[in-house]
C-alpha positions in Angstrom: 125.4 98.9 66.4 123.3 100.4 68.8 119.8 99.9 67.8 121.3 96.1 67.6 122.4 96.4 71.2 119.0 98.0 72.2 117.0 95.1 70.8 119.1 92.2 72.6 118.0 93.5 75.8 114.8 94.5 75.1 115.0 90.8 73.9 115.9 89.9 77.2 113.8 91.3 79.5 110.3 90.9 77.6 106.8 92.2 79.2 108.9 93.9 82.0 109.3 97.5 82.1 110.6 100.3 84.9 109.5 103.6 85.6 110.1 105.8 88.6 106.6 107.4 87.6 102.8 106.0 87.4 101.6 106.0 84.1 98.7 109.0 83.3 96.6 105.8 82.5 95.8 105.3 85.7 96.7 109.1 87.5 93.6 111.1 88.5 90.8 110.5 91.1 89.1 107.7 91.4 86.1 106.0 94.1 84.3 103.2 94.8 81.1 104.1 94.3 80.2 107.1 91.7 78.3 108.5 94.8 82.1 109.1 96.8 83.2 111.4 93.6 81.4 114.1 94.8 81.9 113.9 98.6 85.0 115.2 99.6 85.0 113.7 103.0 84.3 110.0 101.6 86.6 107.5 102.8 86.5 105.8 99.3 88.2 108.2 97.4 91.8 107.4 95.7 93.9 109.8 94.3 96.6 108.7 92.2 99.2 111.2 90.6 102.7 110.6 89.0 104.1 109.6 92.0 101.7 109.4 94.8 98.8 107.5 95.8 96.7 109.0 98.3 93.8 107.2 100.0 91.5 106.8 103.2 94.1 106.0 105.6 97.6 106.3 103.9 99.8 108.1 101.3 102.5 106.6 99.4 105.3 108.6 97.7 106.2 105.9 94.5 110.0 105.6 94.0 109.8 102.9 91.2 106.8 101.0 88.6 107.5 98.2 87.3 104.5 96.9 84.8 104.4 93.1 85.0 103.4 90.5 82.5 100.0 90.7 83.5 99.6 94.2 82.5 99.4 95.1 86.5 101.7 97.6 88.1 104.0 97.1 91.0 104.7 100.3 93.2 107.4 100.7 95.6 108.2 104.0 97.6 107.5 104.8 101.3 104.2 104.9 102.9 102.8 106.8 105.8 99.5 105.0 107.7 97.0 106.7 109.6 97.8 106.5 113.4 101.7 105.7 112.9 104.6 108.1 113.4 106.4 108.3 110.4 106.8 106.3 107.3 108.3 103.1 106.3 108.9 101.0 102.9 105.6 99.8 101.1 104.6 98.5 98.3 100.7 98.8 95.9 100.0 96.7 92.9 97.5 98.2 90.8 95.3 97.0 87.1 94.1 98.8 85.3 90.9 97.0 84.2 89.6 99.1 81.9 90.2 103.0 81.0 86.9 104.0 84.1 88.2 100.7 86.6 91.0 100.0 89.0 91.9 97.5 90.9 93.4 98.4 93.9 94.4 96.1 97.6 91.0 94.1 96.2 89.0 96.6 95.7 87.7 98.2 92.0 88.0 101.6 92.1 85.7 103.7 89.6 87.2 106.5 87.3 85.4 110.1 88.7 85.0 112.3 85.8 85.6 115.9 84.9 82.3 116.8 86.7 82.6 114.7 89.6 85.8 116.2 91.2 85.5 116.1 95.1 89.0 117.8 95.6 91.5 116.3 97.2 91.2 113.0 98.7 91.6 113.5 102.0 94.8 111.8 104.4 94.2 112.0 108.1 
């Protein structure tokens, strides 16, 4: 009777799914050039983790995912902005392009690897 139950409302919500978590798919450090994974002090670094995403001018703490249709992720939370007090509701959609390309508030992102690590991207 369950499994039965289960599938009508996975029936009835198809290609949508929630998460209060970013997928490991896209967590890790990312750039926009290959150049900005090594440079700690770049302003093009983006670090995404389960439930933050960390970049140039602004942190968000991610409360809910929800993965659309499209395959691209909506991200809700709080954010806090360079140069405001504070932080306030926001909201990030992110797609995953392919496994080493993000896209991001239009702009691709590149995967940094292993060896490219610049440490934490930094939030002023």
């Amino acid at each position: 009777m369950k499994r039965v139950l289960i599938s009508g409302v996975l029936v009835l919500f198809p290609g949508t799914a929630y998460a209060n978590v970013l997928p490991k798919s896209v967590q890790g450090l990312w750039a926009f050039e290959v150049a900005d994974c090594s440079n700690a002090e770049s302003d093009g670094l983006l670090k995404i983790g389960a439930n933050t995403v960390t970049f140039f001018a602004s942190a968000h703490v991610i409360k809910r995912v929800v993965r659309r249709p499209d395959g691209s992720l909506s991200a809700s939370g709080f954010v806090s902005n360079e140069g405001e007090e504070g932080r306030g509701p926001g909201s990030l959609t992110l797609k995953l392009i392919s496994p080493d390309k993000l896209l991001l508030l239009a702009h691709s992102y590149h995967r940094c690897g292993k060896g490219e690590r610049a440490g934490r991207a930094k939030h002023r």
